[in-house]
CHARMM internal coordinates of N, CA and C (Angstrom, degrees):
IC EDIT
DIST 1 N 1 CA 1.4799
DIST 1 CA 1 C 1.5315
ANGL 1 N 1 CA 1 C 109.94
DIST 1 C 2 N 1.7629
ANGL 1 CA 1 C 2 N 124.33
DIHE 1 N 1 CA 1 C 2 N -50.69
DIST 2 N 2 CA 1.3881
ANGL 1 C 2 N 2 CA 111.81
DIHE 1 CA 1 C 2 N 2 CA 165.53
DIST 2 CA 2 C 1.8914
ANGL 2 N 2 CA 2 C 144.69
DIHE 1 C 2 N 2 CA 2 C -41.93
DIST 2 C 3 N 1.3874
ANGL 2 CA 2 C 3 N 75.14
DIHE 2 N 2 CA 2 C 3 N -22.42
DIST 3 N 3 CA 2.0566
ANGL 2 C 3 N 3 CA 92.42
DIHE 2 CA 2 C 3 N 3 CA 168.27
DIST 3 CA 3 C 0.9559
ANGL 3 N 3 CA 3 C 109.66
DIHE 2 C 3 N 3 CA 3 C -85.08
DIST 3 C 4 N 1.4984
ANGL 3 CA 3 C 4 N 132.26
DIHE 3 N 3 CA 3 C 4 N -49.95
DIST 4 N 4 CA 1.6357
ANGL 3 C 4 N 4 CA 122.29
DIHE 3 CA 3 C 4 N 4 CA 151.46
DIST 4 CA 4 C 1.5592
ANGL 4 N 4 CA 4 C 125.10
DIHE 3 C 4 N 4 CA 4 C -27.49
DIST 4 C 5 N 1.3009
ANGL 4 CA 4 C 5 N 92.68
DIHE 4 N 4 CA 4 C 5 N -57.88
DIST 5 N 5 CA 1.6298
ANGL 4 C 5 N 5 CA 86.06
DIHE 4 CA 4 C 5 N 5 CA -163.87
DIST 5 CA 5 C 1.7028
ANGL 5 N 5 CA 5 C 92.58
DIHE 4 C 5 N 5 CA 5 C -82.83
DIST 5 C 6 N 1.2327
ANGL 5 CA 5 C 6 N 141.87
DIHE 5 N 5 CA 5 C 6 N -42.84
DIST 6 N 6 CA 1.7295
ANGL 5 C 6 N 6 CA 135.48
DIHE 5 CA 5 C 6 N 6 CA 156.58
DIST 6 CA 6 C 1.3798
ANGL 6 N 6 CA 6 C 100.22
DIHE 5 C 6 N 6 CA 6 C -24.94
DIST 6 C 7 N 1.3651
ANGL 6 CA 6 C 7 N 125.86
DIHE 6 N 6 CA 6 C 7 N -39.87
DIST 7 N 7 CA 1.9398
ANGL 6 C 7 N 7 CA 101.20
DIHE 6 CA 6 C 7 N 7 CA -159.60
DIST 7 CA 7 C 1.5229
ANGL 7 N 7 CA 7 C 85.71
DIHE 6 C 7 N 7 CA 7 C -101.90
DIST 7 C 8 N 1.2587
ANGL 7 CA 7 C 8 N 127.68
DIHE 7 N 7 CA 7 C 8 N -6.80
DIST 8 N 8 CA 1.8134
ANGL 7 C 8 N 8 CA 104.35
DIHE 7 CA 7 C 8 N 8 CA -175.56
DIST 8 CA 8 C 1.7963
ANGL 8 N 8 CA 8 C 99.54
DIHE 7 C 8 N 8 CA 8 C -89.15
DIST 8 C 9 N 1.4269
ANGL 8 CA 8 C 9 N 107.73
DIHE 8 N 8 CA 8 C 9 N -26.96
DIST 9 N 9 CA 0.9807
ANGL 8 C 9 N 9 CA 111.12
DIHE 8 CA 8 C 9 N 9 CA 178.96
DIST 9 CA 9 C 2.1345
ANGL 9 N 9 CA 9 C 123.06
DIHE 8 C 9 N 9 CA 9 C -56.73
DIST 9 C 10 N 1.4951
ANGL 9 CA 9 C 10 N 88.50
DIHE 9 N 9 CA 9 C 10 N -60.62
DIST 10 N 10 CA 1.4923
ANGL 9 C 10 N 10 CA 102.46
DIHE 9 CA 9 C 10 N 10 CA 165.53
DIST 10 CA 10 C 1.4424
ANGL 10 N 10 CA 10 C 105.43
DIHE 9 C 10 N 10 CA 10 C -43.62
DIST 10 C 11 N 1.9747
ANGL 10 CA 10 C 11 N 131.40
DIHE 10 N 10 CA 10 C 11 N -73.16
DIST 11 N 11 CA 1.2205
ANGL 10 C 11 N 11 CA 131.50
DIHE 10 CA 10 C 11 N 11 CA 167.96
DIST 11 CA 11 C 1.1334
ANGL 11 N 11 CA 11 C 108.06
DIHE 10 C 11 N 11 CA 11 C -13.99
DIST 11 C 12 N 1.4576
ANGL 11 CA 11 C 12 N 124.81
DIHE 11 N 11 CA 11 C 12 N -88.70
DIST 12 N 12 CA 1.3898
ANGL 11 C 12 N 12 CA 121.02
DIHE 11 CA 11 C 12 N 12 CA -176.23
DIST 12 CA 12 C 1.4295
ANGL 12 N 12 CA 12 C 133.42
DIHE 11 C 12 N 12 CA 12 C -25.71
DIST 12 C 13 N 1.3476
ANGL 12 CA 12 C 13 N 101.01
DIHE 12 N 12 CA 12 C 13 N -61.80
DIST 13 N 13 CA 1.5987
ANGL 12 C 13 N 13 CA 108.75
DIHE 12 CA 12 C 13 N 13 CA 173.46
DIST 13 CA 13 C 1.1491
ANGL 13 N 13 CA 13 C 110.44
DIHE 12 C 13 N 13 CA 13 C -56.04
DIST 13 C 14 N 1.4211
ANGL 13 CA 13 C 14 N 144.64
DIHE 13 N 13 CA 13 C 14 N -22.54
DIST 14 N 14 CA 1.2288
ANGL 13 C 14 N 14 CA 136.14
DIHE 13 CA 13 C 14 N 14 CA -161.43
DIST 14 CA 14 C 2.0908
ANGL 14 N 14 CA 14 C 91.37
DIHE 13 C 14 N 14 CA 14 C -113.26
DIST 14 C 15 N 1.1870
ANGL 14 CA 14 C 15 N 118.18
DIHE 14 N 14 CA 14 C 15 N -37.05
DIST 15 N 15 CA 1.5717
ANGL 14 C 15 N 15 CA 83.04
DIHE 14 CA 14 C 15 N 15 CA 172.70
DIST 15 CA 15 C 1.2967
ANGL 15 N 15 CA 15 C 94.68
DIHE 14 C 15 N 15 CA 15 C -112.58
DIST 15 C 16 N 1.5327
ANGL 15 CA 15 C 16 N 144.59
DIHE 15 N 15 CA 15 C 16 N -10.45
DIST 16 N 16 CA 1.3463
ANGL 15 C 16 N 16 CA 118.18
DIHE 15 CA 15 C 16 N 16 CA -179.68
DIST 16 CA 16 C 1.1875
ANGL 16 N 16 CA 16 C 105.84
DIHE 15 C 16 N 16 CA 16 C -164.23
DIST 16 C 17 N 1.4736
ANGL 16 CA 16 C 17 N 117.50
DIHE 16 N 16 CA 16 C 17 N 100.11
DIST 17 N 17 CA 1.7165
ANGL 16 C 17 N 17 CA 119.63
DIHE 16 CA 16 C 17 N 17 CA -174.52
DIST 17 CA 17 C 1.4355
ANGL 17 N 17 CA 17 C 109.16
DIHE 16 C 17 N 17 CA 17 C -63.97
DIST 17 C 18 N 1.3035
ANGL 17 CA 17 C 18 N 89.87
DIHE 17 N 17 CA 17 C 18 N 121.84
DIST 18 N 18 CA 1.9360
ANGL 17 C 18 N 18 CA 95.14
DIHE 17 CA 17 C 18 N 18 CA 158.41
DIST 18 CA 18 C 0.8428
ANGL 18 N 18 CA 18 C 146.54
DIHE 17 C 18 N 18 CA 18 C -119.82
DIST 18 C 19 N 1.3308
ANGL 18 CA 18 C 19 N 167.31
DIHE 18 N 18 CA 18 C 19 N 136.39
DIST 19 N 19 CA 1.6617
ANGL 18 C 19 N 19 CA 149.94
DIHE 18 CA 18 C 19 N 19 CA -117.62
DIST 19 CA 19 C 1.5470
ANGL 19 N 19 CA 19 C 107.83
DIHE 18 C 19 N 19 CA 19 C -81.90
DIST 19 C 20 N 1.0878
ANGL 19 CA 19 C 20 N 81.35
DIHE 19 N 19 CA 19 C 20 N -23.70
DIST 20 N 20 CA 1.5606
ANGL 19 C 20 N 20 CA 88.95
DIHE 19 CA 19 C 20 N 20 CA -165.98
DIST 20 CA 20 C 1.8958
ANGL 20 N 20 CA 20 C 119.63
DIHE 19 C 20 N 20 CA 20 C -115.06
DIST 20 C 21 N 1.2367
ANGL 20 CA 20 C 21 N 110.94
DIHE 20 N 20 CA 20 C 21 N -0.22
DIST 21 N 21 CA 1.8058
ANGL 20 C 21 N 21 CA 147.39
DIHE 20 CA 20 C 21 N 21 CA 174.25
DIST 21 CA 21 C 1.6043
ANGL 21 N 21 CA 21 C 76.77
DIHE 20 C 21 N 21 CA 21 C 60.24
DIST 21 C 22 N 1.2412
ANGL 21 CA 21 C 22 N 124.67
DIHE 21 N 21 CA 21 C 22 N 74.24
DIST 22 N 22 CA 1.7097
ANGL 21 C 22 N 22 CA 97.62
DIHE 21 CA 21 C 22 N 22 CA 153.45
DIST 22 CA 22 C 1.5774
ANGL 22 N 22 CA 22 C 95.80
DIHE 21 C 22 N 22 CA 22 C -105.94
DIST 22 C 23 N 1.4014
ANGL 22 CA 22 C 23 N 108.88
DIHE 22 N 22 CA 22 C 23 N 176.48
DIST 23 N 23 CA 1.3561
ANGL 22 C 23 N 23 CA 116.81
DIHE 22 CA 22 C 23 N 23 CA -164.62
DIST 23 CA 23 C 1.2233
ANGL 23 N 23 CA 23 C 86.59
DIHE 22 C 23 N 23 CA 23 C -96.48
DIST 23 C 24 N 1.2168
ANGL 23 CA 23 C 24 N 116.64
DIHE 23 N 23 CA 23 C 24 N 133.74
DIST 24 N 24 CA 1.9662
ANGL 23 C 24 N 24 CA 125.65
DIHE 23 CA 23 C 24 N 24 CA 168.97
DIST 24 CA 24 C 1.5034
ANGL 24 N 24 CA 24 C 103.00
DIHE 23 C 24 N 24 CA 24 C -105.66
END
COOR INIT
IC SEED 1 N 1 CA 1 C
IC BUILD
């Protein structure tokens, strides 16, 4: 589950930072 939430996190930052890195 932490590589999940690591790659939605990375995703995010790279098209849309969110306070909180969840993957949208």
């Amino acid at each position: 589950v932490g590589s999940e939430i690591a790659l939605g996190r990375d995703i995010a930052k790279k098209i849309f930072i969110t306070p909180k890195g969840k993957s949208a």
